[in-house]
C-alpha positions in Angstrom: 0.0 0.0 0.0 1.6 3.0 -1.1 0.6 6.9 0.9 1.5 9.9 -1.2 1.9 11.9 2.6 2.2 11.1 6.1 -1.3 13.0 6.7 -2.9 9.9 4.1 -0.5 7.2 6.1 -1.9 8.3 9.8 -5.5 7.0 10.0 -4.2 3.6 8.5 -1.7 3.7 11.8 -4.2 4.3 14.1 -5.8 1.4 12.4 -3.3 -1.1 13.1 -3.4 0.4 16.8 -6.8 0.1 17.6 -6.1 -2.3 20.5 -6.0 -0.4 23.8 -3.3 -2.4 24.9 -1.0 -2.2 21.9 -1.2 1.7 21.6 -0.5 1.3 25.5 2.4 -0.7 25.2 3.9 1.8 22.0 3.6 4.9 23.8 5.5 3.4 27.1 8.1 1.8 24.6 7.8 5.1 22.9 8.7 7.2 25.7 11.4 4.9 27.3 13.1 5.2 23.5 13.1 8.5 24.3 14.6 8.6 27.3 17.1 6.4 26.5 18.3 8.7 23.8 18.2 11.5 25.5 20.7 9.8 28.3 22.7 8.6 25.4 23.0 12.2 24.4 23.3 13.4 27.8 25.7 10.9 29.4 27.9 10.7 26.1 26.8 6.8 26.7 26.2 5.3 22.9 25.3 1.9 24.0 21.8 3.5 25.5 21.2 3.7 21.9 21.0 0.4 21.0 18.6 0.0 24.7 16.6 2.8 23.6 15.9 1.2 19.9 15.5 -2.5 21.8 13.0 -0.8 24.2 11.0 1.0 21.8 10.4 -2.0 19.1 10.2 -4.4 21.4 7.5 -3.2 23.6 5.9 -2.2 20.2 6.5 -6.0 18.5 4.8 -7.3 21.9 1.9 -4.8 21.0 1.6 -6.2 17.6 2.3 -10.0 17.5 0.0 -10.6 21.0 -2.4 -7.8 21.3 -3.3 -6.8 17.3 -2.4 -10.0 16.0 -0.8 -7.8 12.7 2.9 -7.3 11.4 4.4 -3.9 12.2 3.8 -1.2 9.8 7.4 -0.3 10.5 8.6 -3.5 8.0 7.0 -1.7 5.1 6.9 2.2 6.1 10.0 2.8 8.6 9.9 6.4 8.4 6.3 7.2 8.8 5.7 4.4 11.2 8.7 6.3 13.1 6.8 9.9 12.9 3.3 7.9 14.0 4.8 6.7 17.1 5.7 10.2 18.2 2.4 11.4 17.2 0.5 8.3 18.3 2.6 9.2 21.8 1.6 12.9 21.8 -2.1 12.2 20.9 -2.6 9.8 23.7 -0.6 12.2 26.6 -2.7 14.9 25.3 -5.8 12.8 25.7 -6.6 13.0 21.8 -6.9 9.2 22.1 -8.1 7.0 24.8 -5.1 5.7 26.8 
């Protein structure tokens, strides 16, 4: 499936998130990737790198494969599956969608 812009690729996102506890589990993996950047960046620590990127899909692939029962978009759309994490994250902490 091909999207000529992020804005056509976000509702099919939120598609393959419609499980509570799958967008529950990405924004937590989310926001620990995060984190564990930021530290990397911080603490001139690289290794938190690799953590933050083993956090993030991994609580996302445990999202997908037990709670959705579908294959991450990320295997076909890296970039915008990337950019709907972060909004996916900011919609839910600012209560656009249901935690």
């Amino acid at each position: 499936m091909a999207f000529a812009s992020f804005d056509d690729f976000y509702p099919f996102y939120l598609g393959e998130h419609a499980n509570r506890t799958s967008r529950r589990l990405h924004v937590i993996g989310t926001l620990l990737a995060l984190t564990q950047f930021a530290g990397a960046i911080i603490l001139l620590q690289p290794r938190l790198l690799l953590t933050g990127l083993l956090l993030g899909y991994g609580f996302a692939w445990i999202g997908h494969y037990f709670f959705e029962k579908n294959t991450p978009a990320t295997f076909k759309h890296p970039l915008y599956s990337l950019r709907g994490d972060l909004r996916m994250a900011r919609d839910v902490l600012s209560g656009r969608i249901a935690w």
